[in-house]
C-alpha positions as CSV (number, residue, x, y, z in Angstrom):
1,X,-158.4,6.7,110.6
2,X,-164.9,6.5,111.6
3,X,-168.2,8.1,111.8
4,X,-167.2,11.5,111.7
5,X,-170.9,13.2,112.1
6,X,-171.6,15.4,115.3
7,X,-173.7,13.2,116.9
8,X,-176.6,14.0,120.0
9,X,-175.6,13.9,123.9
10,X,-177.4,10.9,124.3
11,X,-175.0,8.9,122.0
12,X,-172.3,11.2,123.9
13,X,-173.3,9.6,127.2
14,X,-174.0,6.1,126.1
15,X,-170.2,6.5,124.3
16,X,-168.7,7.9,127.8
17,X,-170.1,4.3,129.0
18,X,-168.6,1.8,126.6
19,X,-165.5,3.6,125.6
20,X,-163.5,3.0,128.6
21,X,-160.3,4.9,128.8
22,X,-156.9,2.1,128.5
23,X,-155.1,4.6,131.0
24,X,-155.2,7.6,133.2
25,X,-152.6,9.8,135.3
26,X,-154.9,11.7,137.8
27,X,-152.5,13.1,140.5
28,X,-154.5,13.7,143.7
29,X,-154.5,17.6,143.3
30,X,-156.3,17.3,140.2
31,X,-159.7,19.1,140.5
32,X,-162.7,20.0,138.4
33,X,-161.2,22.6,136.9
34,X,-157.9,21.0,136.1
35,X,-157.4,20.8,131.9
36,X,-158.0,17.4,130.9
37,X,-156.4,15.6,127.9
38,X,-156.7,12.2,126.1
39,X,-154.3,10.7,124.4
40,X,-153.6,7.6,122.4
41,X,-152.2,3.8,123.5
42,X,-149.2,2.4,121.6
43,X,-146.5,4.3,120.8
44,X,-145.7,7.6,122.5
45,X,-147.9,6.8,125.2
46,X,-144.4,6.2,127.7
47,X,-143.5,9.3,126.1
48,X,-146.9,11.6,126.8
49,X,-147.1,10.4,130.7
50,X,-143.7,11.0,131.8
51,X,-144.2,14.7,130.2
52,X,-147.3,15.2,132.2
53,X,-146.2,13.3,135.1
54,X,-143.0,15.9,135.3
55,X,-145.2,18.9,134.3
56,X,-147.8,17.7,137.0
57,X,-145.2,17.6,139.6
58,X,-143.7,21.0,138.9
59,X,-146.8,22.8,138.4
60,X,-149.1,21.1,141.6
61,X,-151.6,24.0,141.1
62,X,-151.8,23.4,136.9
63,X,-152.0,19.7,137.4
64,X,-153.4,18.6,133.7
65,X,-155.7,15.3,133.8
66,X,-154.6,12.5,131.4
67,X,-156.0,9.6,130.0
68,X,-155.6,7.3,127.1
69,X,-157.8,5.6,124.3
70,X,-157.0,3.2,121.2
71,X,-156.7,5.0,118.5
72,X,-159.9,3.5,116.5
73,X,-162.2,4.2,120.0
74,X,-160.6,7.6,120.3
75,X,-161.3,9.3,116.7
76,X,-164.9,8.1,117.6
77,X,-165.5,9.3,121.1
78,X,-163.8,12.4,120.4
79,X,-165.8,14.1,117.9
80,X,-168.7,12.8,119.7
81,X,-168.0,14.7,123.1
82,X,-166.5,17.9,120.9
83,X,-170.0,18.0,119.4
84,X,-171.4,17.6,122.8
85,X,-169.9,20.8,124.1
86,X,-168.4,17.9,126.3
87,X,-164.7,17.7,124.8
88,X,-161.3,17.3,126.5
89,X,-159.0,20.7,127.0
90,X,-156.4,19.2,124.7
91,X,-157.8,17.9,121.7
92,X,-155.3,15.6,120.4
93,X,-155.7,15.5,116.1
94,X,-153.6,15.2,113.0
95,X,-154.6,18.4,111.4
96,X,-156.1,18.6,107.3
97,X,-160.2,18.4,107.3
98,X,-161.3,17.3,110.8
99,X,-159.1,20.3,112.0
100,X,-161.0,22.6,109.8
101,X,-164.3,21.0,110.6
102,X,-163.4,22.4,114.5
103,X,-162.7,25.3,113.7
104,X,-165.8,26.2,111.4
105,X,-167.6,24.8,114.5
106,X,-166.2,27.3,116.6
107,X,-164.9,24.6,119.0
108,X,-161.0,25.2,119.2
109,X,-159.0,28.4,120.2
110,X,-157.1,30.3,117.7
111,X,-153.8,30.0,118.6
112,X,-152.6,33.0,116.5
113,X,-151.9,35.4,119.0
114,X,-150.3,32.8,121.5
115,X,-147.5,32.2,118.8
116,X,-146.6,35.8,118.0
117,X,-146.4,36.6,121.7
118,X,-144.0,33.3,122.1
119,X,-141.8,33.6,119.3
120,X,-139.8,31.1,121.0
121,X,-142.7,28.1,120.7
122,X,-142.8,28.3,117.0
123,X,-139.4,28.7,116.0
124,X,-138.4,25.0,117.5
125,X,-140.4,23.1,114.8
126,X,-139.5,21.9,111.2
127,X,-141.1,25.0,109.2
128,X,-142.8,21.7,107.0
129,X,-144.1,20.4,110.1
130,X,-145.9,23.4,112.0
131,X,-147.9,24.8,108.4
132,X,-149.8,21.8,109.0
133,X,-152.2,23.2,112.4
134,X,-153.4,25.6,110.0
135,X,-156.6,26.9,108.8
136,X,-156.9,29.5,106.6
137,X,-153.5,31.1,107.4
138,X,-154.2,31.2,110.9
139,X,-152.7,28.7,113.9
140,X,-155.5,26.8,115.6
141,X,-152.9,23.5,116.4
142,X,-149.6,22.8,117.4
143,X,-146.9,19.8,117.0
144,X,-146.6,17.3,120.1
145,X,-145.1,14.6,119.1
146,X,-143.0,13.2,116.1
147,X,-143.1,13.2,112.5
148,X,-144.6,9.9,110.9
149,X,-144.0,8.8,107.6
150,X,-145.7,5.9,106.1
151,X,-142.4,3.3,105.4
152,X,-142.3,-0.1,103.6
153,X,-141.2,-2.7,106.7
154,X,-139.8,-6.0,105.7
155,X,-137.9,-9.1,107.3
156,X,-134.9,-9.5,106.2
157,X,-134.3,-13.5,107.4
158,X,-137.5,-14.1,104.9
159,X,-136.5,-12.2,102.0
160,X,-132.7,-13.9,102.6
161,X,-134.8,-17.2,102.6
162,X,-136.0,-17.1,99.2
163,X,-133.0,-15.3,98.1
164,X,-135.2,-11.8,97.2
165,X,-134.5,-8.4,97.5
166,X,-137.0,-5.7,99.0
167,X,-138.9,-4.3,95.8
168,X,-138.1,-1.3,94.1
169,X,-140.9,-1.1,91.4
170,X,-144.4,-2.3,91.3
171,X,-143.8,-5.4,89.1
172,X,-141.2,-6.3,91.9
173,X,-143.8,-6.2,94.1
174,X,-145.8,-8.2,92.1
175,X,-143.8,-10.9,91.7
176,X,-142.6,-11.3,94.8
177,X,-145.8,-12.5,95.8
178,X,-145.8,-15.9,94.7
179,X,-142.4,-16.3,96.2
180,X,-143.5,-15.9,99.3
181,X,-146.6,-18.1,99.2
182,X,-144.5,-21.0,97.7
183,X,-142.3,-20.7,100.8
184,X,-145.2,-20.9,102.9
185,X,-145.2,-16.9,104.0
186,X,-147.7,-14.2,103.5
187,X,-146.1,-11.7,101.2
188,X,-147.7,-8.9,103.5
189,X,-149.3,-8.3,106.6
190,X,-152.9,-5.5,107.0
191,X,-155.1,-4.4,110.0
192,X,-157.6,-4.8,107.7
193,X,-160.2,-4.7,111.0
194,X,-159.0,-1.2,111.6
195,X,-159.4,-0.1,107.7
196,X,-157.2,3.2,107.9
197,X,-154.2,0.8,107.2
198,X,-156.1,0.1,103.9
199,X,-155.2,3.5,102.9
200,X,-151.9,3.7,103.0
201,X,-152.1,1.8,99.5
202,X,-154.5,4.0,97.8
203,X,-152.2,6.8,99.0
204,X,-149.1,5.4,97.9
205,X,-150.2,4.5,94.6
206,X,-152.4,7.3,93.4
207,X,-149.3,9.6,94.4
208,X,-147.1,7.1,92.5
209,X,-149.3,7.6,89.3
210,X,-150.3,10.5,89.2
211,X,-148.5,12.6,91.5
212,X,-149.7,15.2,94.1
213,X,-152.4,16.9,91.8
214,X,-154.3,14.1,92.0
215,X,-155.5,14.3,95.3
216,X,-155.1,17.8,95.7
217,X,-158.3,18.2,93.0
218,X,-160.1,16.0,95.6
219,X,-159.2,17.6,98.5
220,X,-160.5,20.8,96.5
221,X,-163.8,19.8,95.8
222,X,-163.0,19.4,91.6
223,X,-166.5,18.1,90.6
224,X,-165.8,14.4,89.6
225,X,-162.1,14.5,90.8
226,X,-161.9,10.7,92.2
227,X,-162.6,10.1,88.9
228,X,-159.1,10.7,87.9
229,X,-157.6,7.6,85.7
230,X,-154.5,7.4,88.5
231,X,-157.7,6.6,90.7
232,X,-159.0,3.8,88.8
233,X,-155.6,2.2,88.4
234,X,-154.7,2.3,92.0
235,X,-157.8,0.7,92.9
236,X,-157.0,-2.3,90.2
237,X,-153.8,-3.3,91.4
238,X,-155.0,-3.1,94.9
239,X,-157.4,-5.7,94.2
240,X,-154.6,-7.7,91.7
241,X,-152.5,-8.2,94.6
242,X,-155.6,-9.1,96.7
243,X,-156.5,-11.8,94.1
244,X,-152.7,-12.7,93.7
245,X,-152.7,-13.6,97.7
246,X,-150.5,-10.7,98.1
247,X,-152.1,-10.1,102.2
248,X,-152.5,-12.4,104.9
249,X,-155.5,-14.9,105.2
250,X,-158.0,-13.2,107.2
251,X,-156.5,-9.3,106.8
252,X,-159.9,-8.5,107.4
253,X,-159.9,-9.5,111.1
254,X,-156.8,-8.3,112.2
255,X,-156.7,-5.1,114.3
256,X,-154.1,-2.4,113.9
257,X,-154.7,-1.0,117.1
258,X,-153.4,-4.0,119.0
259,X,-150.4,-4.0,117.1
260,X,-151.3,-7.7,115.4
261,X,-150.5,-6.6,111.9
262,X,-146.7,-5.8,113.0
263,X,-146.5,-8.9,115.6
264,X,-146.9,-11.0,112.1
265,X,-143.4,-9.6,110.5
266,X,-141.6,-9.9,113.5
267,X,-142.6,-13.4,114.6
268,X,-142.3,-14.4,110.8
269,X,-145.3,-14.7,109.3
270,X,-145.3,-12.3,106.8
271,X,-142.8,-10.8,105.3
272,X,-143.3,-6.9,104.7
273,X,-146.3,-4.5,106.2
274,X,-146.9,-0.8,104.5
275,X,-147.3,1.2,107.9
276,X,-146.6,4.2,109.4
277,X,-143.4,5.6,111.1
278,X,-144.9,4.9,114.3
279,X,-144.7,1.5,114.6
280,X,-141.2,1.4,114.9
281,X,-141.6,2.2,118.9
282,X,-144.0,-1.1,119.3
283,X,-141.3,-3.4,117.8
284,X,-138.8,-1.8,119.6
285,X,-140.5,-2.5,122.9
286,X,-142.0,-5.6,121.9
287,X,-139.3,-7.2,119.6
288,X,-136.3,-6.2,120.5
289,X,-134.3,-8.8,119.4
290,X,-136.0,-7.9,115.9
291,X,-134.8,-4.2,115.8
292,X,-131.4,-4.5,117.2
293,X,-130.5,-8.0,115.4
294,X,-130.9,-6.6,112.0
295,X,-133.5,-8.5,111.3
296,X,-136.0,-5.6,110.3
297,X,-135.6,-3.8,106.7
298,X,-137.3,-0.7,106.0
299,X,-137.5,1.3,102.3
300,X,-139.6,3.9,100.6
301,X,-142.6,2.9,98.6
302,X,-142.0,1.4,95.2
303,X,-142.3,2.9,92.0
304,X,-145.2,2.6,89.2
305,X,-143.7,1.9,85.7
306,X,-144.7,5.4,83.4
307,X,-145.9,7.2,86.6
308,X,-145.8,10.6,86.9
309,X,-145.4,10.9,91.1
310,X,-141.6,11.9,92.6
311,X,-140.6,8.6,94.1
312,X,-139.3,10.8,96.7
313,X,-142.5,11.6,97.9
314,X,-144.2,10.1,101.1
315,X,-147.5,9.9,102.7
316,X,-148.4,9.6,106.3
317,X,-148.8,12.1,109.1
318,X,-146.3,14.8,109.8
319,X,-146.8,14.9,113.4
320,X,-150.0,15.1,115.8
321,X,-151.3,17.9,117.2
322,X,-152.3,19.3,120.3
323,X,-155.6,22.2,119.6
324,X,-156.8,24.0,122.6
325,X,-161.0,23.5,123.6
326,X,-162.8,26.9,123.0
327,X,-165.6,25.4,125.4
328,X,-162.5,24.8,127.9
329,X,-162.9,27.1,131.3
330,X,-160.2,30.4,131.1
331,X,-158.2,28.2,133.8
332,X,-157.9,25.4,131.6
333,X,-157.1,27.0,128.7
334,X,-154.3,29.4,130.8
335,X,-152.8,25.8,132.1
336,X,-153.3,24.4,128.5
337,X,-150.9,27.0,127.2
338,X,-148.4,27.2,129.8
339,X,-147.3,23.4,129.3
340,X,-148.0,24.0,125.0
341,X,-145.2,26.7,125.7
342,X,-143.1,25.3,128.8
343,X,-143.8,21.7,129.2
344,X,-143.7,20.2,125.6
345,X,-140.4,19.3,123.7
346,X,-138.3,19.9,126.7
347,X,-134.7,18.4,126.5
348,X,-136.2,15.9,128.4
349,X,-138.7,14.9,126.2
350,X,-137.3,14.9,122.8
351,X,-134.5,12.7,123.9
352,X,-137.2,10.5,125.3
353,X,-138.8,10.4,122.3
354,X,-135.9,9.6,120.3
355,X,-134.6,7.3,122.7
356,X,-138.1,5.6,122.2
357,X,-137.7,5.3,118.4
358,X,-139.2,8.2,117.4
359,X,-138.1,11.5,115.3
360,X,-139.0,14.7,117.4
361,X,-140.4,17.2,115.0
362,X,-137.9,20.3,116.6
363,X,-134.9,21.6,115.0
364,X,-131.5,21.0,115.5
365,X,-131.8,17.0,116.8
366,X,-129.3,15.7,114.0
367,X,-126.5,15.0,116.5
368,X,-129.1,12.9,119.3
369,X,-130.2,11.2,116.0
370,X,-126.7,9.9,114.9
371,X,-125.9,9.0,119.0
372,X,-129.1,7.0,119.0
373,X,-128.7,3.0,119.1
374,X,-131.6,3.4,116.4
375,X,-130.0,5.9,114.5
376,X,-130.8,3.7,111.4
377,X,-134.4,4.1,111.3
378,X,-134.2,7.4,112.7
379,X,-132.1,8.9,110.3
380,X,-133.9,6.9,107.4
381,X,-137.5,8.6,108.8
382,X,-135.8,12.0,109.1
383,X,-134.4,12.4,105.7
384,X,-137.8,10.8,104.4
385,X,-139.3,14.2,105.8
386,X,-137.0,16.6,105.1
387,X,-135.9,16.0,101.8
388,X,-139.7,14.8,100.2
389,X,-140.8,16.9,97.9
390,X,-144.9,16.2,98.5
391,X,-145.5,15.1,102.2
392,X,-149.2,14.4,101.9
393,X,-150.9,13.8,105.3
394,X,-153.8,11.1,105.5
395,X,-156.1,11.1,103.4
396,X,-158.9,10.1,106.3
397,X,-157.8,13.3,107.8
398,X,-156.9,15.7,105.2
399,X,-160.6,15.3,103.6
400,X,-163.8,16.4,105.8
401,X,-165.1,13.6,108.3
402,X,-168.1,12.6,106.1
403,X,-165.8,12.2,102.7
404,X,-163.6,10.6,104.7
405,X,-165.9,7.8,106.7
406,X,-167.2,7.3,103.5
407,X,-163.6,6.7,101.9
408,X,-162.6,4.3,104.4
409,X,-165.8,2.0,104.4
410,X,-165.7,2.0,100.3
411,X,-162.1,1.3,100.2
412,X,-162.7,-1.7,102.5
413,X,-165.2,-3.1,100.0
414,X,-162.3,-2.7,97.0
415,X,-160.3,-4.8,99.4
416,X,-162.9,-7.4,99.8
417,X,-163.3,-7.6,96.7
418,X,-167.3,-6.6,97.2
419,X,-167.5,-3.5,94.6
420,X,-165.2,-3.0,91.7
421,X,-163.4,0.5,91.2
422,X,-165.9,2.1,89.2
423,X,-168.5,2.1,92.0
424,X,-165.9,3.4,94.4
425,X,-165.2,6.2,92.3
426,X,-169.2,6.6,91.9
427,X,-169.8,6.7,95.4
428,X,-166.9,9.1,96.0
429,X,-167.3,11.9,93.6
430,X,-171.2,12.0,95.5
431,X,-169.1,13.3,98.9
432,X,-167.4,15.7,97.3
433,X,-168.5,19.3,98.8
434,X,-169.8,17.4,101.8
């Protein structure tokens, strides 16, 4: 979600070249030593520069820098400048093993000591939500955004077409597929380009098989762990429902990062997409007519026949992160703090982030969530969160960056169909420890 080696500052500079940022805010007091901060296009981007274009204006002498990447060209110039000494103030993350990879680099500020001095700050997230900017019991991120579930999106004019119902088991899933294909629609839609999205199914299903513990040995280092049988079995019925035409000719070459995997449910063409919580905000803006007409369907995941996973459980990413840059000048990270403690999750910005589809990860929202237009989807995402009994965040993020590049690119060959699940599980348990 990727190469996540610390590469030299040659490839830093040749990266700062060819990764051009999609967006910037740069007020005209913003100087040298103003805190910069990238964040990503789609979604909350609205939501992110209005917050900084308020803080900016109130605090002319703290004025914080903004700009904005894809989310693909992001993961890969960050790391990049972080292991340049060359990072952004705000390092914008998702928390699990690439977290922990910072801070055993030494490149992001423990935030312990902040939060015990500012009560206040931690007290206004979901006590699920805020656990996960930690390393080794200690704070070194916090929340900035909303909490992000992985969801099961379908149309609801194409599965009244062939007279279908969204699936609530595997074999449902299964043999909806045909269905669809005889009535000339692709069952599902996948960024296959961008290869995270890819993952969401080997999430879903492992946890659906096996449960939690299944992972959890891998994310542990258990010598041999992928080999788990859940493992094996997931991987299968990802490539049965490739072979069964379950995905979109040419999955392969479409990109999740410009939304084209989401455009293809809306406009018809398929009719589900397994993706997360987030893009509910790009079909709001985009397809409007989609999300208020009561045309899109959303449900959880469906279940595996003898599994042993709670079918409450979800995968996905309980929020993003803001961490604070250790190389960052005392200035920046003074600035950095003051809008962490004063400028984030004002009452301003969690009603625009609900107002923009989105579940702010603070307390005591239940009433703006019921008075939203979108209280369906936002209520649905909510209770996902709050009443799952395993929310597992990303794989690609909860492992370390060389297990998970390595995860991504192999699981792209299952989908393929260019190496069969044994091999994946082969070259898997070789990253563990690494």
């Amino acid at each position: 979600m990727f190469n996540r080696k610390l590469r030299s500052t040659a490839l830093a500079a040749a990266l700062t070249l060819s990764l051009a940022a999609c967006g910037s805010s740069g007020p005209a007091n913003v100087s040298a030593d103003s805190p910069s901060m990238w964040g990503l296009t789609g979604g909350n981007q609205a939501n992110t520069q209005k917050s900084i274009d308020a803080w900016n204006t109130a605090h002319p002498d703290q004025s914080i820098k903004l700009d904005f990447f894809a989310n693909d060209a992001y993961k890969t110039k960050v790391r990049t400048a972080i292991g340049a000494g060359e990072g952004p103030t705000f390092i914008y993350g998702w928390g699990g093993g690439v977290l922990k990879s910072y801070v055993d680099s030494g490149q992001i500020e423990d935030l312990t000591d902040f939060i015990a001095e500012n009560p206040e700050v931690k007290d206004r997230y979901l006590p699920s939500i805020i656990k996960n900017g930690q390393v080794d019991g200690k704070i070194y991120a916090l929340p900035n955004n909303n909490v992000q579930p992985v969801v099961l999106y379908f149309n609801k004019d194409l599965f009244d077409r062939i007279g279908a119902q969204p699936p609530k088991t595997w074999d449902e899933l299964m043999a909806l597929v045909p269905k669809f294909k005889e009535a000339g629609v692709a069952p599902f839609s996948l960024g296959g380009q961008s290869k995270w999205p890819d993952l969401m199914w080997l999430e879903y299903l492992v946890d659906r098989i096996g449960g939690p513990e299944v992972f959890n040995n891998i994310a542990a280092n258990k010598p041999d762990a992928w080999s788990d049988p859940a493992v094996l079995e997931s991987l299968t019925k990802i490539q049965d429902l490739v072979n069964a035409g379950g995905f979109i000719n040419g999955f392969s070459s479409i990109a999740a990062d410009s939304n084209a995997d989401q455009a293809l449910l809306y406009t018809g063409k398929a009719a589900m997409v397994l993706q997360g919580g987030w893009i509910y905000q790009g079909m709001k803006k985009d397809a409007p007519d989609f999300t208020k007409g009561g045309k899109l369907g959303f449900t959880t995941f469906p279940t595996v026949e003898g599994g042993k996973g709670d079918p409450a459980n979800i995968v996905g990413n309980p929020s993003n992160f803001w961490s604070v840059s250790s190389k960052a000048t005392d200035s920046q990270k003074a600035a950095a703090l003051e809008y962490i403690k004063d400028g984030m999750f004002t009452d301003a910005d969690t009603q625009t982030l609900i107002d923009s589809g989105a579940v702010p990860v603070v307390t005591g929202i239940e009433s703006k969530l019921e008075a939203s237009p979108d209280k369906g989807f936002l209520n649905f995402a909510y209770g996902l969160a709050k009443d799952a009994p395993n929310f597992q965040l990303s794989w690609d993020q909860a492992l370390s960056p060389a297990q998970g590049d390595a995860m991504l690119a192999n699981l792209d060959q299952i989908f393929l169909n260019k190496i069969t699940p044994e091999q994946f599980v082969a070259t898997m348990n070789a990253t563990i420890g690494k």
